[in-house]
C-alpha positions in Angstrom: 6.1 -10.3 34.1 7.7 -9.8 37.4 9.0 -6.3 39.2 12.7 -5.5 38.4 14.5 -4.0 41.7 13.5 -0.8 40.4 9.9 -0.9 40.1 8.1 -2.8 43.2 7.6 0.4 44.9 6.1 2.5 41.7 2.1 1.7 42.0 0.1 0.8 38.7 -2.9 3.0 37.4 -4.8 0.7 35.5 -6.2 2.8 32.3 -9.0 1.4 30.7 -9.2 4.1 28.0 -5.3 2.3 27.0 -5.9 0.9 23.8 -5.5 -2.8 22.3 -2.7 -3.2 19.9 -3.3 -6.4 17.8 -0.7 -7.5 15.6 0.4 -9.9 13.3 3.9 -10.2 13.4 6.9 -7.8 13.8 8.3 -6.2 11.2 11.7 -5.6 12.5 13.4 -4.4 15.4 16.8 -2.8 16.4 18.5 -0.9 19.0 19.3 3.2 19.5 21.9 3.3 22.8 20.1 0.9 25.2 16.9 1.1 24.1 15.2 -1.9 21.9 12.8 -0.4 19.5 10.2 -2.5 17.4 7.6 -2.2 14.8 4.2 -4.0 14.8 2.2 -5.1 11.7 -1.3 -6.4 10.3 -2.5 -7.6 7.5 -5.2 -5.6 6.4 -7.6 -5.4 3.3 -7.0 -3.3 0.6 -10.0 -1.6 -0.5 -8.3 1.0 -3.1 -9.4 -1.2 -6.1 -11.7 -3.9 -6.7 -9.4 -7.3 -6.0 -6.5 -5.8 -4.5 -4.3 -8.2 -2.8 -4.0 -7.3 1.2 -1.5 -5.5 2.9 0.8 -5.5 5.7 0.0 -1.9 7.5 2.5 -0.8 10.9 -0.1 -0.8 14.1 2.6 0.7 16.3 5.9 0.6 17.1 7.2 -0.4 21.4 10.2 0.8 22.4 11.7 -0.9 25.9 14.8 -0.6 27.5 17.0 -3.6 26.9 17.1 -5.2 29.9 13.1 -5.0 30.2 13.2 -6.0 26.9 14.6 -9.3 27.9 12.1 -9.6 30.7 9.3 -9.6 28.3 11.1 -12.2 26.5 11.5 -14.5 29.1 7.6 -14.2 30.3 6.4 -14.9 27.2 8.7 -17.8 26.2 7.2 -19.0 29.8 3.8 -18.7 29.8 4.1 -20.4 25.8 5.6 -23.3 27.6 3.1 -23.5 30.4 0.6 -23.2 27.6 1.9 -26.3 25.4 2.5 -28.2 28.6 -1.2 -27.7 29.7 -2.3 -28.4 25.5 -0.6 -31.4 25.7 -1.4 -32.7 29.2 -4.0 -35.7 29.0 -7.4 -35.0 29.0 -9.0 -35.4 33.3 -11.1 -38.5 33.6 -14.7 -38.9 34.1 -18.3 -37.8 33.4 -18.4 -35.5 30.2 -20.6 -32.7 30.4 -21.4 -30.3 27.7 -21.4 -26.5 28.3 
């Protein structure tokens, strides 16, 4: 993701005590004033009962302003295309090796 105007000069702490957030899918999202607010989900077993179907549990919820909102968007939705462009680029030519 690149800086917006108003962040090049604020320095990055890297925290490796931040946790992972792995999610499924997003449950919804909508928008208080100018802030884009959206809930995460995962399926996860249900181990209530014996057989219970799984569920869909909220992992956490990210609230961005808009416009960095859209930021986001656009990286992703970039390196998804850089990422089917490479999947789909022929395979290089030569000696096979196995790792």
């Amino acid at each position: 993701m690149t800086n917006t105007p108003e962040t090049p000069t604020i320095p990055l702490i890297d925290n490796p005590l931040a946790p992972d957030i792995y999610a499924d899918g997003l449950t919804g999202f909508f928008v208080v004033g100018n802030s884009l607010r959206m809930t995460l989900e995962s399926v996860r077993a249900n181990y209530t009962k014996a057989g219970a179907p799984p569920v869909r549990v909220v992992v956490g919820r990210l609230n961005m302003q808009i416009d960095r909102a859209e930021d986001l968007a656009k990286s992703i939705l970039n390196l998804v295309a850089q990422h089917k462009a490479q999947a789909s680029a022929p395979a290089p030519q030569g000696t096979p090796t196995v790792n």
